[in-house]
C-alpha positions in Angstrom: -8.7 -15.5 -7.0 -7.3 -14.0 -4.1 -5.8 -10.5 -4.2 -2.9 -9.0 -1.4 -3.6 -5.3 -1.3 -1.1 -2.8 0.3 -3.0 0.3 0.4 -1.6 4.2 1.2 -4.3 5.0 3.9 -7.9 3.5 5.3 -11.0 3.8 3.5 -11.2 7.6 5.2 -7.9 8.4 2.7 -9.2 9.9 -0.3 -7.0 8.1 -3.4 -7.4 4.9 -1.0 -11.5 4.7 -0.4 -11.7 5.8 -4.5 -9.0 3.6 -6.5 -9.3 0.1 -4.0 -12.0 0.2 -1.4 -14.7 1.1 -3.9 -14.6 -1.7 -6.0 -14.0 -4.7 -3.3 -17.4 -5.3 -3.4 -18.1 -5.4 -7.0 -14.9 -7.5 -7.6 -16.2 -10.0 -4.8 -19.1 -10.8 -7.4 -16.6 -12.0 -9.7 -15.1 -14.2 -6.9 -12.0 -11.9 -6.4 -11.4 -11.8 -2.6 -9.2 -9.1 -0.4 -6.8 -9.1 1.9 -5.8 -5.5 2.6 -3.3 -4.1 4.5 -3.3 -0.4 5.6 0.3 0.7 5.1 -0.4 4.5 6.9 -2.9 5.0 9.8 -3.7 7.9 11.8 -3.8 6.6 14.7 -0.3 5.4 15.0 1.2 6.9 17.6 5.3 5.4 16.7 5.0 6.2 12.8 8.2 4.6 11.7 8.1 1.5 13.5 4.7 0.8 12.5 4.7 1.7 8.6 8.2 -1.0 8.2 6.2 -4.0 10.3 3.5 -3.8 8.1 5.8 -3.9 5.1 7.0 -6.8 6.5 3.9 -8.3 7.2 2.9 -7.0 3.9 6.5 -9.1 2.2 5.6 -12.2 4.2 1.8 -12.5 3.6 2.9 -11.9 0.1 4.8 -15.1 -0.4 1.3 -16.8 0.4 -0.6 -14.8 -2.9 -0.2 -14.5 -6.5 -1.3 -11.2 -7.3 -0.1 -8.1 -5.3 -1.6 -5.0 -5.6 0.6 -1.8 -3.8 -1.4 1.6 -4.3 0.5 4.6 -4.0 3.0 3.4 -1.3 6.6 3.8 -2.1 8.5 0.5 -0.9 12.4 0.4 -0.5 14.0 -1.4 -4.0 15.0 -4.3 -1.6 11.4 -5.4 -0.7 10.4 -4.3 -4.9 13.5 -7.0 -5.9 11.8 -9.7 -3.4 8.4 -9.3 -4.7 9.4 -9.8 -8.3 11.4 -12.9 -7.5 8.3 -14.5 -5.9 5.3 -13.1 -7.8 4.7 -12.7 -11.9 1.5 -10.3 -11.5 2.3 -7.3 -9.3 0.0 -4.1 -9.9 1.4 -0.7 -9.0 -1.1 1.6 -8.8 0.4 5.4 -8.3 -1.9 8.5 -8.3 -1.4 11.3 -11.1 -0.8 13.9 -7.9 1.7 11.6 -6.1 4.1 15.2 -6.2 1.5 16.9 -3.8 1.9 14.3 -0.9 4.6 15.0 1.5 7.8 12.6 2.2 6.3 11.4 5.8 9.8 9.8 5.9 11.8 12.9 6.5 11.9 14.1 10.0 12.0 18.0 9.3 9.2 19.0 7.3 10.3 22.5 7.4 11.6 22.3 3.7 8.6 22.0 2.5 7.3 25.6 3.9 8.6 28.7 1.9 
């Protein structure tokens, strides 16, 4: 069985290393294999530009697997209407403390600050 993982950070991400890249290599036993995609890396130097190309490249690679798994990365509704369309098992996998992570999205951060 082969699995498409969109993950919120690298294995150096706490909820990342602890909910998906910790089990990998039990799962492999069981002839589950990974393909994970990264969806937030430090070292991107263009943020924006690089988190929507590897939702695409997440929504095309997609089309090639039956079961998606997306951990704690909010996708726009257009790309969650595509992936239901194409795929029966899709695993959401959202942290209990998703609250405490900050919209990366907006571009003044400054709200956040009392």
């Amino acid at each position: 069985m082969r699995v498409l993982v969109l993950t919120f950070g690298d294995n150096t991400v706490a909820s990342s290393r602890t909910r998906i890249f910790q089990y990998t290599p039990y799962l492999k036993e069981y002839g589950i294999t990974f393909n994970i995609i990264v969806c937030f890396k430090k070292s991107d130097s263009i943020f924006f530009l690089n988190k929507y190309l590897r939702l695409l490249y997440f929504l095309f690679l997609s089309l090639f697997y039956k079961t998606v798994v997306i951990q704690k990365v909010l996708i726009p509704p257009i790309m969650v209407n595509i992936l239901r369309k194409f795929h029966k098992k899709i695993i959401y996998d959202f942290d209990d403390a998703m609250y405490t992570t900050q919209d990366d999205l907006k571009a003044d951060k400054s709200e956040y600050y009392f």
